[in-house]
matplotlib code that plots the C-alpha trace (Angstrom):
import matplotlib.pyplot as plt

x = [133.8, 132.8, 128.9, 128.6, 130.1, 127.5, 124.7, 125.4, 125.5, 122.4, 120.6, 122.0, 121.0, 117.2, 117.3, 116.3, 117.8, 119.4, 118.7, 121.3, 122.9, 124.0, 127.3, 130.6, 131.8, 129.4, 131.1, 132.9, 129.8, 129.3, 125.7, 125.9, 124.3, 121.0, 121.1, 119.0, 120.2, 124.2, 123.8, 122.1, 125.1, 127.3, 125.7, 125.7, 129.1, 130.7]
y = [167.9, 166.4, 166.1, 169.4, 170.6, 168.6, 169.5, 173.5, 173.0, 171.2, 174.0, 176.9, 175.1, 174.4, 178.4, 176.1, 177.5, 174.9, 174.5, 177.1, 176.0, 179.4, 179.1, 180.7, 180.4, 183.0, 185.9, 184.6, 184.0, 185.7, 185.6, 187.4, 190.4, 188.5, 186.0, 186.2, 183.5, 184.4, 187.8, 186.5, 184.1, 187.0, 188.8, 186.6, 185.5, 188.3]
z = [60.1, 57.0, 58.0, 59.3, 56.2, 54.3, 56.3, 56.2, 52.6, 52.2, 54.4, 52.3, 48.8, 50.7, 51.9, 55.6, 58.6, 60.9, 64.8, 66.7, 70.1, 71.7, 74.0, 74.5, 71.0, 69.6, 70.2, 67.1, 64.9, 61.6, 61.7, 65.7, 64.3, 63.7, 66.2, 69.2, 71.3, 70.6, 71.6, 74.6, 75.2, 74.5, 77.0, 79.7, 79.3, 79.0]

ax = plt.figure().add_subplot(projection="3d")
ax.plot(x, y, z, "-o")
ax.set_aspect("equal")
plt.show()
């Protein structure tokens, strides 16, 4: 947990965006609202 911590860190200091792996957890995702592949995931899950 502790590199994923570091790593979301790092990419919101940078302003870089990090690669995003749609799946059945997105439904939960702050960032849903702006996030083409979860709201396909949502879809297609749901």
């Amino acid at each position: 947990i502790a590199e994923m911590v570091t790593t979301i860190r790092r990419a919101l200091h940078d302003e870089t965006e990090l690669n995003r792996h749609a799946g059945p957890w997105c439904r939960f995702c702050p960032i849903l609202d702006g996030c083409a592949e979860g709201s396909t995931a949502v879809t297609l899950t749901a």
